[in-house]
N, C-alpha and C positions, 0 to 999 in steps of 0.2 A: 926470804923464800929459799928452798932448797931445788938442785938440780935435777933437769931430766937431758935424756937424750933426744934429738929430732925423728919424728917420723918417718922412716925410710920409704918415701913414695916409689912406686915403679911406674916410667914411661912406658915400659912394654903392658902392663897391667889398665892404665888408662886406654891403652892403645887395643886392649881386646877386648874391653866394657864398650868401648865409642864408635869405633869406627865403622862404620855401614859396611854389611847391613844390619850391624847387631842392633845399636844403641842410639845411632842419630849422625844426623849431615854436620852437626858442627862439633869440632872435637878438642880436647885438651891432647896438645903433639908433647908437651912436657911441664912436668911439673919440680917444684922447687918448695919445700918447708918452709913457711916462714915463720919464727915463734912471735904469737900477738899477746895479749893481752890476759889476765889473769882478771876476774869477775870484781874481786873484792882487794887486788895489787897491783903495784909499780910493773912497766914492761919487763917480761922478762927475757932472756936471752938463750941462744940453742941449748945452753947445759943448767938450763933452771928447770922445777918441773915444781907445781902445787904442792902444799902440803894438806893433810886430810882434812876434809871439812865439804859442805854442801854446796861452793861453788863449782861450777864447770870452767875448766883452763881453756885458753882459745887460740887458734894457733890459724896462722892464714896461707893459703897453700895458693903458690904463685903459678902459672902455666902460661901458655901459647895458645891463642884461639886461632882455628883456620880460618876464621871470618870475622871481619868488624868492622859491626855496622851504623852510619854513620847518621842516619834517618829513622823515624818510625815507617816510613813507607818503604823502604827495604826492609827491614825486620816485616813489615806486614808481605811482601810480596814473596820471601822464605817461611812463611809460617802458614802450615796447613790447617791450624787450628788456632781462633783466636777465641780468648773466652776474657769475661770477668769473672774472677770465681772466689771464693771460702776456704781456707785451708780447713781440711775435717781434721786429719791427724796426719803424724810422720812417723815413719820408721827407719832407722838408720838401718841401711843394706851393703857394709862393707866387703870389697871386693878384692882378692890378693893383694891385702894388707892397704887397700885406699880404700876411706871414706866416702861412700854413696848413702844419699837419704830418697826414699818413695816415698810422698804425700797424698793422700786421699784429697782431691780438691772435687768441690761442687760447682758444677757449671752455673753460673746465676744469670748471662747474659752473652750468647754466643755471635758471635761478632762475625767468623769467619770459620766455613768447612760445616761436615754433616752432623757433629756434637749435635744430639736436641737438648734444649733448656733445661737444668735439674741432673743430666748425665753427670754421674762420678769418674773423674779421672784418676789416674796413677801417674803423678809428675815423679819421674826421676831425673835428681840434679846433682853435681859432683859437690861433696861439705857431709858437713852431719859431724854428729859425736861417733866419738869408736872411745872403747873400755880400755883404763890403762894398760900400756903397753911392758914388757919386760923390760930391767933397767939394760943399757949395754955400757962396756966399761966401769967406768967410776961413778957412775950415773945413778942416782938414786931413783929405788923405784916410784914410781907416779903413782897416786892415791883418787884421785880424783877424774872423773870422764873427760877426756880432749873434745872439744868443741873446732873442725877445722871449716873451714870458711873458702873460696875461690874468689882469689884478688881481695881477701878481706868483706866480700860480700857473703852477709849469712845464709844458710837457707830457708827457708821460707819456714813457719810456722803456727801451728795449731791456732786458729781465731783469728788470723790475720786475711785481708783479701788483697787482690792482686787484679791486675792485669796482665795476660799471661801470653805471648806467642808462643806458640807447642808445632810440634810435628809428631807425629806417628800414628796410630802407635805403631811401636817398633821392638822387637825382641834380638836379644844377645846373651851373650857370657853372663852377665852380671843379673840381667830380668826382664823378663817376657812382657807383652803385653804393656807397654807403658809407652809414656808421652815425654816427650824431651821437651829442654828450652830451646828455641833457637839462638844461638850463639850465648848459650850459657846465662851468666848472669843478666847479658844485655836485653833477656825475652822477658823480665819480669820486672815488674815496676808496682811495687806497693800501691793500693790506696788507705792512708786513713781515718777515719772517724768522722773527718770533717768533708772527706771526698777530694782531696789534694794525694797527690801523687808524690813518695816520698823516697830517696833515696838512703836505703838500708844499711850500707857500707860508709866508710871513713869518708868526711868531704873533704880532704887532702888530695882521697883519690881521682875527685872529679876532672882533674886538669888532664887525666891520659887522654889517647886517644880512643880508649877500648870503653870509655865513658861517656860517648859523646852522645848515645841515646840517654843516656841515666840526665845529663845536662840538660838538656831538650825537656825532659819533664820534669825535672823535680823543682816540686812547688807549685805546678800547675795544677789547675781542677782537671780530673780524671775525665769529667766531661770534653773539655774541650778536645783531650788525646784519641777518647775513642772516636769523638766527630772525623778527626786525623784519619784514624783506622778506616773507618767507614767510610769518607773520601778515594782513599787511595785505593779501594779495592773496587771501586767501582770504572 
């Protein structure tokens, strides 16, 4: 594989998509590039970058959450809106040069807050693809879409369903009218096919602390979680 340059994230740029009262109560305070994973190659390193072809290159963008949560009954007691939902579609909505994606999600079973059943949401979450970037340096230019990721966890996508803690909606810099995760990655938790709850990111990652909800369920039937939910809000 040939080289590229890292993604030049801005803190100040997360910092005026996020912070209340634009975008949502739980915030990325900084972020860090990390280069992950190439679709169809060996890992590659900050000065690699794809060569042309149909895969997406993936890259994992490391941060700071203000909040992490160590229960599902904390996530349920910060989340204004709980849903099981459908991902319809995504759109990557990059923001002074960081990757944001809004997803069209269908509400299938609302758990918590005024959502009625079938309501289409607008989840915005920090990841998504963004189009190659200019080479810098020595740096060959990149041919292929970056696919960035938060802590290695993807974002959500098209046909897949979720269980979802959301707050908002809530409008900012970046986009009106939409629904956040609470504490990011920590507010979504796949289910699928079989109705098991499944953790989307690296299982190396499981042992942080910022993973301790993703622990708690993965591999669990999605049932027994929302019973969880539904307990705790009562």
């Amino acid at each position: 594989m040939r080289k590229f340059a890292p993604l030049a994230l801005s803190a100040v740029a997360i910092a005026i998509a996020l912070v209340a009262p634009s975008i949502g109560r739980t915030h990325v305070q900084s972020v860090e590039p990390i280069p992950g994973r190439q679709a169809d190659a060996p890992t590659s390193n900050e000065n690699e970058v794809a060569t042309t072809g149909p895969a997406t290159t993936s890259s994992a963008i490391r941060g700071e959450l203000s909040k992490v949560y160590s229960s599902i009954a904390a996530l349920t007691g910060d989340a204004s809106v709980i849903i099981v939902g459908r991902i319809l579609s995504s759109a990557p909505q990059p923001y002074e040069n960081v990757p944001f994606t809004i997803s069209k999600v269908s509400a299938e079973q609302v758990l918590k807050g005024s959502v009625p059943a079938g309501a289409l949401l607008d989840v915005f979450e920090t990841g998504g693809v963004m189009a190659p970037r200019p080479a810098r340096g020595n740096a060959v230019q990149a041919t292929r879409p970056l696919e960035y990721s938060f802590e290695g966890v993807p974002v959500v996508k098209p046909g897949e369903r979720y269980l979802l803690f959301l707050t908002g909606p809530t409008s900012g810099a970046a986009a009106s009218g939409v629904y956040t995760l609470v504490g990011e990655f920590q507010g979504k938790h796949l289910i699928d096919a079989s109705g098991t709850i499944r953790f989307t990111g690296n299982a190396q990652e499981l042992g942080g602390v910022e993973f301790a909800t993703a622990r708690a369920t993965n591999g669990r039937p999605a049932t027994d979680i929302i019973q969880e939910v539904q307990g705790s809000i009562r």
